[in-house]
PDB file of the backbone (N, CA, C, O) and the ligand in Angstrom, with CONECT records:
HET     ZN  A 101       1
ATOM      1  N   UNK A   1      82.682 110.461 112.267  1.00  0.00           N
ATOM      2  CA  UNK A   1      82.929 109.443 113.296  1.00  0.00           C
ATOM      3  C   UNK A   1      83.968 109.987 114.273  1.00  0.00           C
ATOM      4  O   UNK A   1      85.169 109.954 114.007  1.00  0.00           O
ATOM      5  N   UNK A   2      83.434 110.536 115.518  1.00  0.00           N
ATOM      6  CA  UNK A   2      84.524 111.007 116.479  1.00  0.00           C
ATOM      7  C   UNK A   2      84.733 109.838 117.716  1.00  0.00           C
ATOM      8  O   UNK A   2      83.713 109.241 118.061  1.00  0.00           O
ATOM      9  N   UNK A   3      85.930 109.519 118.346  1.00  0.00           N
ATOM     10  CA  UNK A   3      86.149 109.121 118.981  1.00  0.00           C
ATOM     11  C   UNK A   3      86.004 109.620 120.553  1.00  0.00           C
ATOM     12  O   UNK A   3      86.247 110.680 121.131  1.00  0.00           O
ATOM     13  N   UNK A   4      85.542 108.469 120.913  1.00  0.00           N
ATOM     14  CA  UNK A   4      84.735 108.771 122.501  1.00  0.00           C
ATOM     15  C   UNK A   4      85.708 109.647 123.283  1.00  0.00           C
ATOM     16  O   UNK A   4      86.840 109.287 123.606  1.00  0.00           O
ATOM     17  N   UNK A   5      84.966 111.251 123.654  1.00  0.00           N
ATOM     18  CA  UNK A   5      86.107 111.454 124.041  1.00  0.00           C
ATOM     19  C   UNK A   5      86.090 111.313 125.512  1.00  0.00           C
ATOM     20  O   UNK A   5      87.136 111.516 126.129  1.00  0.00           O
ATOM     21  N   UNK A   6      84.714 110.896 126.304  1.00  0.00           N
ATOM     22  CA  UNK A   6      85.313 110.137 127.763  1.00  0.00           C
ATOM     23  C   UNK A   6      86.351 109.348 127.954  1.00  0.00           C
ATOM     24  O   UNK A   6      87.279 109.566 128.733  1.00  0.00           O
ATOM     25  N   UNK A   7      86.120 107.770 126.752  1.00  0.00           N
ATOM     26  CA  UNK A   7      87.670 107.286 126.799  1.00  0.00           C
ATOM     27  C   UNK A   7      88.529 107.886 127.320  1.00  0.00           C
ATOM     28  O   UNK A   7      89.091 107.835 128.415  1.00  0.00           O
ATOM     29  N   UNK A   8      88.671 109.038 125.612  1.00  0.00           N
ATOM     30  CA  UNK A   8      89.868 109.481 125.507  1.00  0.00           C
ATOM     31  C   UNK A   8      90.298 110.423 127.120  1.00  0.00           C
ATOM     32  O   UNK A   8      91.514 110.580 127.228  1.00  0.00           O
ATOM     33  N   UNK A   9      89.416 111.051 128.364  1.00  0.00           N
ATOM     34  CA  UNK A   9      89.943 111.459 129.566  1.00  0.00           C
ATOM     35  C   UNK A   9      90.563 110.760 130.016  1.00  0.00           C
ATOM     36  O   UNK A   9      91.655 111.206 130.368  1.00  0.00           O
ATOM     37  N   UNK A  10      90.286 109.257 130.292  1.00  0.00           N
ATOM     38  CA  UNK A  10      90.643 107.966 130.971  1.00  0.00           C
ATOM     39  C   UNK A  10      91.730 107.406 130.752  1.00  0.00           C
ATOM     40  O   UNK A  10      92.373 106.664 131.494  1.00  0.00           O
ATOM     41  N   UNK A  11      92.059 107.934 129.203  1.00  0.00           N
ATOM     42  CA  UNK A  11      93.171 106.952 128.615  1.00  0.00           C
ATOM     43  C   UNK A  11      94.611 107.750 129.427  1.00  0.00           C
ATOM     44  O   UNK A  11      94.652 108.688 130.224  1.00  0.00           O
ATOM     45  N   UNK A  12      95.299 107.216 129.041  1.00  0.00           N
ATOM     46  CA  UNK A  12      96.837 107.424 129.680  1.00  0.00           C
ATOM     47  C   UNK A  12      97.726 106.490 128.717  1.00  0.00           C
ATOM     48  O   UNK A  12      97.430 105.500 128.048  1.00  0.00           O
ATOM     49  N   UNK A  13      98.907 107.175 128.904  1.00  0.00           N
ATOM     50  CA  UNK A  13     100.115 106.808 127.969  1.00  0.00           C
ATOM     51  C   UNK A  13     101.078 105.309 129.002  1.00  0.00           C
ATOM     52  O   UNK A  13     101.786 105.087 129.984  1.00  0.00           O
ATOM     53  N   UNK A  14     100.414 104.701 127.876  1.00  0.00           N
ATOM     54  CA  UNK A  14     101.358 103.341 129.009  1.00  0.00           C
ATOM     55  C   UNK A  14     102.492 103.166 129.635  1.00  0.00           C
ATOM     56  O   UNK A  14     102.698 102.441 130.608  1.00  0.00           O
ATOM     57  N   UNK A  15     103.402 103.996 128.935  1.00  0.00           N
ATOM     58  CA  UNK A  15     104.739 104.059 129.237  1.00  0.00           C
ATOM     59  C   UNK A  15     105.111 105.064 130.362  1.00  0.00           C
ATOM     60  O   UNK A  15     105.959 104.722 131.186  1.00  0.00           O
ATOM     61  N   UNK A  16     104.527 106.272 130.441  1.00  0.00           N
ATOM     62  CA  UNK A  16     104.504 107.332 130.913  1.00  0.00           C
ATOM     63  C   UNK A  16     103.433 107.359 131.942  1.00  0.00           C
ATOM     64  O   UNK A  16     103.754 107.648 133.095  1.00  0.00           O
ATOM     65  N   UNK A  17     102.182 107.086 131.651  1.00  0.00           N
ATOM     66  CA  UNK A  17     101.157 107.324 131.823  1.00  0.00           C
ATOM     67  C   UNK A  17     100.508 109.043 132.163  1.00  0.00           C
ATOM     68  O   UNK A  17      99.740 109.460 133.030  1.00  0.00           O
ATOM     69  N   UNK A  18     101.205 109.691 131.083  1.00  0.00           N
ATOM     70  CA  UNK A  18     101.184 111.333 131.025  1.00  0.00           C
ATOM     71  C   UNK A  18      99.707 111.012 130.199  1.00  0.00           C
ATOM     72  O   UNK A  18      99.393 109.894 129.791  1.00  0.00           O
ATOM     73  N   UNK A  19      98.961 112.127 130.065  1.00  0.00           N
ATOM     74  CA  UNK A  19      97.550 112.618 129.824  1.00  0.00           C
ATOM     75  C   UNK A  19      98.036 112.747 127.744  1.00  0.00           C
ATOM     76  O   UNK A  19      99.042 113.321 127.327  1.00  0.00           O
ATOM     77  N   UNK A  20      96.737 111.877 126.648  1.00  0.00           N
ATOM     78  CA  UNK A  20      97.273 111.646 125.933  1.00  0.00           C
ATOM     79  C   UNK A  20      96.632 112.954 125.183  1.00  0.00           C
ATOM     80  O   UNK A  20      95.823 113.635 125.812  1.00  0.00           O
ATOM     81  N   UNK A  21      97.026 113.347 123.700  1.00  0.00           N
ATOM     82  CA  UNK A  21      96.429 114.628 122.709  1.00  0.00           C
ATOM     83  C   UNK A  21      96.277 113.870 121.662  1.00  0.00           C
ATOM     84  O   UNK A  21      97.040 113.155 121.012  1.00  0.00           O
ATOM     85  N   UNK A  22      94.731 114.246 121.578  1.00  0.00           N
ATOM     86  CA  UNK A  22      94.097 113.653 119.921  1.00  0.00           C
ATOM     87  C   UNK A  22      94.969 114.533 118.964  1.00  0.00           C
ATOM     88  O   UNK A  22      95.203 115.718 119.200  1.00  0.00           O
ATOM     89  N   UNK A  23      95.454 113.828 117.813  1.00  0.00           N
ATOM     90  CA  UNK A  23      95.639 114.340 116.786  1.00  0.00           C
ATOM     91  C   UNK A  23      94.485 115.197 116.177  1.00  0.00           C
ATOM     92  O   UNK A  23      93.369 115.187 116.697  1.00  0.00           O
ATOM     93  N   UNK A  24      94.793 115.998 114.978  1.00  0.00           N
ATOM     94  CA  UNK A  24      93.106 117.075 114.547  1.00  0.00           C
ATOM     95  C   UNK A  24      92.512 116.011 113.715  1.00  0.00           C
ATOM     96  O   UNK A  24      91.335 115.953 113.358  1.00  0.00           O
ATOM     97  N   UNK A  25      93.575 115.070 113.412  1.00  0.00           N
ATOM     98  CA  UNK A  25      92.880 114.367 112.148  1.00  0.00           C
ATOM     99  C   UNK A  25      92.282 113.089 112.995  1.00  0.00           C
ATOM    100  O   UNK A  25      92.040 112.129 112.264  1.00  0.00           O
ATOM    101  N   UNK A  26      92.009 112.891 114.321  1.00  0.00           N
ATOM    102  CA  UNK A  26      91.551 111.933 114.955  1.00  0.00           C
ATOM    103  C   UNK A  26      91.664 110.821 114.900  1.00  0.00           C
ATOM    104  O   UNK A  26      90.724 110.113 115.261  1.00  0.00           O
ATOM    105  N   UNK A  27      93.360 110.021 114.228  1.00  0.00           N
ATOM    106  CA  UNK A  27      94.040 109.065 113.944  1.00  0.00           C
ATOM    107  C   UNK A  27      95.219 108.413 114.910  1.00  0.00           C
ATOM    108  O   UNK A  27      95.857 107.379 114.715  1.00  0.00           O
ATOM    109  N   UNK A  28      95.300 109.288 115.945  1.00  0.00           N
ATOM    110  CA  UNK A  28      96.191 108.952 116.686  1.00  0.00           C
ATOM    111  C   UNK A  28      96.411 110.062 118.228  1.00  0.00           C
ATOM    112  O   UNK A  28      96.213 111.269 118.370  1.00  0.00           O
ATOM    113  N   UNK A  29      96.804 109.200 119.010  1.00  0.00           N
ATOM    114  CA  UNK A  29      96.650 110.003 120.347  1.00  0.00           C
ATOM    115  C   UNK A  29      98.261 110.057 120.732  1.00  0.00           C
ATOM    116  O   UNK A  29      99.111 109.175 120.854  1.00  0.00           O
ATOM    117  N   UNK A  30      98.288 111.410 120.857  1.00  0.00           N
ATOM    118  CA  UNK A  30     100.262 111.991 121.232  1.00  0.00           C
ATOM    119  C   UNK A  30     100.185 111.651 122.718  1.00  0.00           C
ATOM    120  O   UNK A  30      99.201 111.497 123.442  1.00  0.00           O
ATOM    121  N   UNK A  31     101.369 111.582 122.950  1.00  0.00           N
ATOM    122  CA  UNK A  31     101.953 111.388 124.018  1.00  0.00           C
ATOM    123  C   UNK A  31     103.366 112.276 124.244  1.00  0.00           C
ATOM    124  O   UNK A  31     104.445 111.686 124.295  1.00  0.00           O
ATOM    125  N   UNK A  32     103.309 113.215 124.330  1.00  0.00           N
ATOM    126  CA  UNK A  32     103.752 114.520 124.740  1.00  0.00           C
ATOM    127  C   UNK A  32     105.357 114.320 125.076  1.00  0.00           C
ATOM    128  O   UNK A  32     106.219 114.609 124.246  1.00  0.00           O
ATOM    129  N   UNK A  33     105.690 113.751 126.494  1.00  0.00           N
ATOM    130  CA  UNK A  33     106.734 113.389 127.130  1.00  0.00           C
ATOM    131  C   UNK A  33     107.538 112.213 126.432  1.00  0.00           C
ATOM    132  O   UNK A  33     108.758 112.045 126.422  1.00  0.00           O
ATOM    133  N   UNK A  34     106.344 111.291 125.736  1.00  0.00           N
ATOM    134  CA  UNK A  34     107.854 110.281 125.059  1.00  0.00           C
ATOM    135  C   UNK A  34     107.781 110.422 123.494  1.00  0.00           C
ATOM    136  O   UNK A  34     107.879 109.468 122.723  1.00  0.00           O
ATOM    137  N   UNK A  35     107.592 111.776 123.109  1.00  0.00           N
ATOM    138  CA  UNK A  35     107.264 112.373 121.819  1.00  0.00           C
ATOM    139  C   UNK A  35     106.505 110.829 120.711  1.00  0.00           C
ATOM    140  O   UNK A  35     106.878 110.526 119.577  1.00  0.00           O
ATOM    141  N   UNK A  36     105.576 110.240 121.413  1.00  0.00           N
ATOM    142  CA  UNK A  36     105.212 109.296 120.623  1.00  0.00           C
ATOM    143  C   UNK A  36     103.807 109.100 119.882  1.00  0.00           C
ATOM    144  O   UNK A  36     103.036 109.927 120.371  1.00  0.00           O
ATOM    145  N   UNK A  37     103.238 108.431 119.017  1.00  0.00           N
ATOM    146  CA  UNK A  37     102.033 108.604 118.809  1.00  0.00           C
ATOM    147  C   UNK A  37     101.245 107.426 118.982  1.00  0.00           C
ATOM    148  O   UNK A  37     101.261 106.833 117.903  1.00  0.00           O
ATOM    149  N   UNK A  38     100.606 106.841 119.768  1.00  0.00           N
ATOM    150  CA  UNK A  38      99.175 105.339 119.638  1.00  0.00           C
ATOM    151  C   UNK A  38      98.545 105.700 118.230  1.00  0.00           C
ATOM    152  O   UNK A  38      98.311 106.818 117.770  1.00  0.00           O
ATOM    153  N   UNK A  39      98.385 104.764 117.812  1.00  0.00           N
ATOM    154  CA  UNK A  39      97.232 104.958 116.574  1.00  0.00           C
ATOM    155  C   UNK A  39      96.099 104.561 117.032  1.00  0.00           C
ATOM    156  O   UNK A  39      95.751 103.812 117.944  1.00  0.00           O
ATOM    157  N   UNK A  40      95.494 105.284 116.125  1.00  0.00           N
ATOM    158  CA  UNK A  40      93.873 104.826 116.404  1.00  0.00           C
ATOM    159  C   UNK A  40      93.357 103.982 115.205  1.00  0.00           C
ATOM    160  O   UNK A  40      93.247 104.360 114.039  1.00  0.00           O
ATOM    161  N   UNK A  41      93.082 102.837 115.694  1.00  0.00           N
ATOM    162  CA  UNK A  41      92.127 101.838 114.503  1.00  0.00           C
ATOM    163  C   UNK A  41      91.118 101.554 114.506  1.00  0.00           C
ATOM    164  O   UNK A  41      90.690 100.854 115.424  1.00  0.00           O
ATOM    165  N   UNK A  42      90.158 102.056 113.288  1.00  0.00           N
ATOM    166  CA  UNK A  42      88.261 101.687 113.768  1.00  0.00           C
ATOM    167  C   UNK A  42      88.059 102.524 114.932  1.00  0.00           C
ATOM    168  O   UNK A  42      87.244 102.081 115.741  1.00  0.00           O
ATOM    169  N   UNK A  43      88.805 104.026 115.306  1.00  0.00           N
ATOM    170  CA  UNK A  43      88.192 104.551 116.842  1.00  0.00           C
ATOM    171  C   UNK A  43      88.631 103.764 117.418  1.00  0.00           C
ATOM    172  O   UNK A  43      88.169 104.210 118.468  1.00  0.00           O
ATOM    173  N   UNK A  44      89.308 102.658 117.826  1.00  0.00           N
ATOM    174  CA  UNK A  44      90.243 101.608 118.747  1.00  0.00           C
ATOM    175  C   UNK A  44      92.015 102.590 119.154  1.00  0.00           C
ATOM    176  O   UNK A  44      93.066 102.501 118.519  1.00  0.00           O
ATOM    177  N   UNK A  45      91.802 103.201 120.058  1.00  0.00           N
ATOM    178  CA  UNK A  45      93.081 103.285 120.417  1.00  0.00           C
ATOM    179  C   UNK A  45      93.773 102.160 120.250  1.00  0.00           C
ATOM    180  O   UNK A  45      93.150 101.136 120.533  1.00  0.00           O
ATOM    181  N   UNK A  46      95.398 101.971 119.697  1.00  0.00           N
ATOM    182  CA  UNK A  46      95.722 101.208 120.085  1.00  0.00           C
ATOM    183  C   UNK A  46      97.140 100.924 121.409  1.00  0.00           C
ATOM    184  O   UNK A  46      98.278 100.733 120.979  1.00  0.00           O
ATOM    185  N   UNK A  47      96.927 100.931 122.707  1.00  0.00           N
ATOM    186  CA  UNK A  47      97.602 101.896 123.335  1.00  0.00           C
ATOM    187  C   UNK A  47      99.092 100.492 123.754  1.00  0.00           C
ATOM    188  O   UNK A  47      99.388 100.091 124.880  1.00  0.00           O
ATOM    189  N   UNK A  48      99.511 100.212 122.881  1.00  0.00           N
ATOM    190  CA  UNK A  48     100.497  99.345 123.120  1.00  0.00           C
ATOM    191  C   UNK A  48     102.147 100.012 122.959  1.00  0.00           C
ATOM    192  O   UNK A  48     102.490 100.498 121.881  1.00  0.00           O
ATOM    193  N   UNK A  49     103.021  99.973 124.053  1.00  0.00           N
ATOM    194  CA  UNK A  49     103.960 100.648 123.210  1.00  0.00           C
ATOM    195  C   UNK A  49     104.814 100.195 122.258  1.00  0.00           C
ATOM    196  O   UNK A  49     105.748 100.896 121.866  1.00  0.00           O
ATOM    197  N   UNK A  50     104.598  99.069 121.826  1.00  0.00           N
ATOM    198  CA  UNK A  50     106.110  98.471 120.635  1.00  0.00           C
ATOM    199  C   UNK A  50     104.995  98.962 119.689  1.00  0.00           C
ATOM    200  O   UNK A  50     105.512  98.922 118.573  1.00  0.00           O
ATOM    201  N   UNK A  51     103.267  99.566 119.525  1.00  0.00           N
ATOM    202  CA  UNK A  51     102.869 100.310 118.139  1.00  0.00           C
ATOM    203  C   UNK A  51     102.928 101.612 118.071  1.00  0.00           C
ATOM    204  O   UNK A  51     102.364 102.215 117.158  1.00  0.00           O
ATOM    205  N   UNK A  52     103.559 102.180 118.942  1.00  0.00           N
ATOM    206  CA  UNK A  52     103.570 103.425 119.015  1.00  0.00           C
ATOM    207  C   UNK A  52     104.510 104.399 118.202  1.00  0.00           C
ATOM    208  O   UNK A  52     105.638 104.649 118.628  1.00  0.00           O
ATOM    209  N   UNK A  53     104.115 104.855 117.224  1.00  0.00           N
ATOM    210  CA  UNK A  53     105.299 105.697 116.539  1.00  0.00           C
ATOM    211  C   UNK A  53     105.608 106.834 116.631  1.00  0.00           C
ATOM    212  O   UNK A  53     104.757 107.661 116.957  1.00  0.00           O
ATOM    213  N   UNK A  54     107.095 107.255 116.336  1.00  0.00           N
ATOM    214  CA  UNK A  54     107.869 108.386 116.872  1.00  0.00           C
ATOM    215  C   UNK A  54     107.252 109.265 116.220  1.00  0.00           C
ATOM    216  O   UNK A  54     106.893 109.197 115.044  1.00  0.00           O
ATOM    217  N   UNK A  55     107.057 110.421 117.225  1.00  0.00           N
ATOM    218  CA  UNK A  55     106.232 111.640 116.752  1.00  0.00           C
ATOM    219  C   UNK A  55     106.776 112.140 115.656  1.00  0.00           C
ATOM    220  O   UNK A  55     106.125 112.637 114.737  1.00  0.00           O
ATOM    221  N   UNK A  56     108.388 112.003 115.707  1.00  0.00           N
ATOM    222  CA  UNK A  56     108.771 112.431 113.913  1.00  0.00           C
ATOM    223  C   UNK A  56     108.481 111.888 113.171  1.00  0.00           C
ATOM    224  O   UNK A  56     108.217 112.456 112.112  1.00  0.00           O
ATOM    225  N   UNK A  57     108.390 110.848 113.252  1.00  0.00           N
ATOM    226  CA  UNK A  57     108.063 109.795 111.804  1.00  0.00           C
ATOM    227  C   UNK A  57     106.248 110.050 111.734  1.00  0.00           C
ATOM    228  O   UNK A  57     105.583 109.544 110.830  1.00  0.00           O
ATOM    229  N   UNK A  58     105.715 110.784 112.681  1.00  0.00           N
ATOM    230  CA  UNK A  58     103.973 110.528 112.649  1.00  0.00           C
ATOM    231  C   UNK A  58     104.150 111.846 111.625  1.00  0.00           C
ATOM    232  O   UNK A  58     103.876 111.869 110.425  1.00  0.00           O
ATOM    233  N   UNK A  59     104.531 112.617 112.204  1.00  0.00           N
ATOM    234  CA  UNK A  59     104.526 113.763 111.626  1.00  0.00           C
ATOM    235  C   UNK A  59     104.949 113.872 109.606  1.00  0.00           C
ATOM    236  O   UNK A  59     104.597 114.731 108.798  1.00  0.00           O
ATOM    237  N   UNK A  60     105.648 112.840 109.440  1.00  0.00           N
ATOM    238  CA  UNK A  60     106.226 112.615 108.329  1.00  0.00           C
ATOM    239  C   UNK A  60     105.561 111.997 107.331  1.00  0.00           C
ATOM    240  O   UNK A  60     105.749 112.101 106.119  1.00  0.00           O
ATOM    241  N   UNK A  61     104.529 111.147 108.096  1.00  0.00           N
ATOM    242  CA  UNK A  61     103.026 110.568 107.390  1.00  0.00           C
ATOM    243  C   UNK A  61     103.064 108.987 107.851  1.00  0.00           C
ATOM    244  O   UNK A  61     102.254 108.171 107.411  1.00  0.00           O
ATOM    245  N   UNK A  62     103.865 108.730 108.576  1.00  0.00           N
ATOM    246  CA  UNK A  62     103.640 107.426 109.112  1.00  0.00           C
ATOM    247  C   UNK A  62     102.596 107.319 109.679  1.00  0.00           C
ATOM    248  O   UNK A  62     102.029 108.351 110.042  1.00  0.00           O
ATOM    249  N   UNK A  63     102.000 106.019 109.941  1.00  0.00           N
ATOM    250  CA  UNK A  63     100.830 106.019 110.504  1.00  0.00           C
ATOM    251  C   UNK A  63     100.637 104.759 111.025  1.00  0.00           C
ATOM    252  O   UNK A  63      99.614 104.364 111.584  1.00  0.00           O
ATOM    253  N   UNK A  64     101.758 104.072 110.803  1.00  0.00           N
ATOM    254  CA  UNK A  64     101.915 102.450 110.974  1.00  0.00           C
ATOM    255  C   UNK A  64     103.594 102.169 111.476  1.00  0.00           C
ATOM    256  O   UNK A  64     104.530 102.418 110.716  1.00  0.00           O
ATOM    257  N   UNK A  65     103.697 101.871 112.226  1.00  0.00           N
ATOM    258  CA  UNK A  65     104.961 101.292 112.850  1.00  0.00           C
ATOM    259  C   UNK A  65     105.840 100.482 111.768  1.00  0.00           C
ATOM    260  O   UNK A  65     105.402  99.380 111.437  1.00  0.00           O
ATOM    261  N   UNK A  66     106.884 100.875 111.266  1.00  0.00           N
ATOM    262  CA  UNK A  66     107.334 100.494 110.397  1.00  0.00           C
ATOM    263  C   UNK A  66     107.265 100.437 108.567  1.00  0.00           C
ATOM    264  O   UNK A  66     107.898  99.768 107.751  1.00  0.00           O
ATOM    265  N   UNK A  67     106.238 101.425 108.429  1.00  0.00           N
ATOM    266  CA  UNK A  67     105.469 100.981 107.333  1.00  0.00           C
ATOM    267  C   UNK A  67     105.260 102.730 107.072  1.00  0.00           C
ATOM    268  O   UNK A  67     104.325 103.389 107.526  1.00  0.00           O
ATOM    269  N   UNK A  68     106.276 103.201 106.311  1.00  0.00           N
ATOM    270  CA  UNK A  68     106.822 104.476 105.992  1.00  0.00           C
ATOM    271  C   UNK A  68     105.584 105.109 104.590  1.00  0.00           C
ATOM    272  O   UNK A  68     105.377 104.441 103.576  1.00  0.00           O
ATOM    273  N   UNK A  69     104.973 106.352 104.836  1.00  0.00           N
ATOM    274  CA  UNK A  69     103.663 106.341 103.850  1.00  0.00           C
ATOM    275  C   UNK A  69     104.203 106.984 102.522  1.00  0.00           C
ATOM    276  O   UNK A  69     103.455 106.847 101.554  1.00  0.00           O
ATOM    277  N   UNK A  70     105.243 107.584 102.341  1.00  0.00           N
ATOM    278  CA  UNK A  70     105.778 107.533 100.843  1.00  0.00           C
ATOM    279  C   UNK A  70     106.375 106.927 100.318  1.00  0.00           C
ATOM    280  O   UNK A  70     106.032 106.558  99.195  1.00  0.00           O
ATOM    281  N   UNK A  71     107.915 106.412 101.054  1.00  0.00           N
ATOM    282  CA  UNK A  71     108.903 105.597 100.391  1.00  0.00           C
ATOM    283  C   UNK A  71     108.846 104.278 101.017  1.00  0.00           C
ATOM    284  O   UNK A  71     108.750 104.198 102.242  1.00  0.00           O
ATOM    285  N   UNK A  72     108.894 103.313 100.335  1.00  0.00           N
ATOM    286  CA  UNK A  72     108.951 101.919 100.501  1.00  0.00           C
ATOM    287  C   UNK A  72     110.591 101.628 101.150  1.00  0.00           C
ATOM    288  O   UNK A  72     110.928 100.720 101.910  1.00  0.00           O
ATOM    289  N   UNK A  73     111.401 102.673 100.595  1.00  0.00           N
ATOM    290  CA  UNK A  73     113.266 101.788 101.055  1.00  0.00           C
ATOM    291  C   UNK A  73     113.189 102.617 102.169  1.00  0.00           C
ATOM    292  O   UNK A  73     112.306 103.447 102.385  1.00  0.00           O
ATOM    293  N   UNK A  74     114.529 102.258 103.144  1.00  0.00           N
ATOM    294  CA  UNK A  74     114.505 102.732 104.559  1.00  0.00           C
ATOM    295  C   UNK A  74     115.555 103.840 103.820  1.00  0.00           C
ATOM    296  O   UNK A  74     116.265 103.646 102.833  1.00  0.00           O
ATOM    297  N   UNK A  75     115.413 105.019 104.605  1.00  0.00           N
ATOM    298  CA  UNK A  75     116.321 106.179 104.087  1.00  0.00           C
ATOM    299  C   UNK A  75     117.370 106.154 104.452  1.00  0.00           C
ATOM    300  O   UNK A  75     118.223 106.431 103.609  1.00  0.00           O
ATOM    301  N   UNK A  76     117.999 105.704 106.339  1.00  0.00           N
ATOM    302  CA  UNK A  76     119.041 105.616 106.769  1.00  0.00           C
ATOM    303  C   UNK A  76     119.867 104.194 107.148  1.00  0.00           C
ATOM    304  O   UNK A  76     120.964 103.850 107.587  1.00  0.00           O
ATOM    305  N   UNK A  77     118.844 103.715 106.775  1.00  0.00           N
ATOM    306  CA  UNK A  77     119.021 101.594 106.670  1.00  0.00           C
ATOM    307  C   UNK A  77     118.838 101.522 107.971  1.00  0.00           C
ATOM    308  O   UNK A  77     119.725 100.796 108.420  1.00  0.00           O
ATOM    309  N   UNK A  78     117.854 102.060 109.161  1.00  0.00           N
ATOM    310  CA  UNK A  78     117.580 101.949 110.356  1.00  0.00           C
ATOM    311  C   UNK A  78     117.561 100.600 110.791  1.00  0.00           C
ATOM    312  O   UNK A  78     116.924 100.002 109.924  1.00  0.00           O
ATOM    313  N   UNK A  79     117.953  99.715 111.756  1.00  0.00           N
ATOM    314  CA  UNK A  79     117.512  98.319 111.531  1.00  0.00           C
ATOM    315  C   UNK A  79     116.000  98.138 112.213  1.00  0.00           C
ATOM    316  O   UNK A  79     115.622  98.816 113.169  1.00  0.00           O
ATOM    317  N   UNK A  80     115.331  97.277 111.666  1.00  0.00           N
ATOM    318  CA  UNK A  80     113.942  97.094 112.025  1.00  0.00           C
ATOM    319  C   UNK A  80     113.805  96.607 113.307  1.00  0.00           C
ATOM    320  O   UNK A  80     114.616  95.841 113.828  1.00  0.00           O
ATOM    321  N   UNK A  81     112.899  96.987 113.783  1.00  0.00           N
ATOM    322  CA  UNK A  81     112.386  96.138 115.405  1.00  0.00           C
ATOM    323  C   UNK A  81     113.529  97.026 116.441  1.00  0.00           C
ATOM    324  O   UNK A  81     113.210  97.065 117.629  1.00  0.00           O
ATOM    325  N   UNK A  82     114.562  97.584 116.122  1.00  0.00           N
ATOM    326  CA  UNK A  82     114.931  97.963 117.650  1.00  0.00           C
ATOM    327  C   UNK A  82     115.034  99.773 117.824  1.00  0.00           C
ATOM    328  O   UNK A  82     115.305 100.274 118.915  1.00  0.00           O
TER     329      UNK A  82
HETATM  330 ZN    ZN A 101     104.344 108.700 127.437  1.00  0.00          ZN2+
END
């Protein structure tokens, strides 16, 4: 199941609106300049930025805004939402 990649020419980074990069694993579209990642759901970009997660934390296995894919406790007690 690959994601359309006409969309994906069209799409643009909301915040930025810089040109976005499929991940290899076709789960999420980078955004280069605000080191961030859109997820992709069902092939649904989701191009909102309060879902957009920090390319470090994508990289780390996040894949969900807030919702850390090994450890359940926060590591640095980050506060949530800001
Ligand atoms: Zn951007």
């Amino acid at each position: 199941m690959a994601l359309n990649k006409e969309l994906l020419q069209i799409l643009a980074c909301p915040k930025c609106k810089s040109e976005l990069v499929l991940t290899p694993a076709e789960d999420g579209l980078i955004c280069h300049p605000c080191k961030a990642v859109y997820p992709v759901k069902d092939e649904i970009p989701i191009m909102l930025i309060e879902e957009a997660v920090p390319l470090a934390e994508w990289e780390q296995g996040v894949r969900e805004r807030g919702r850390p894919a090994n450890k359940a406790e926060h590591i640095h007690g980050a506060p949530p939402g800001t």
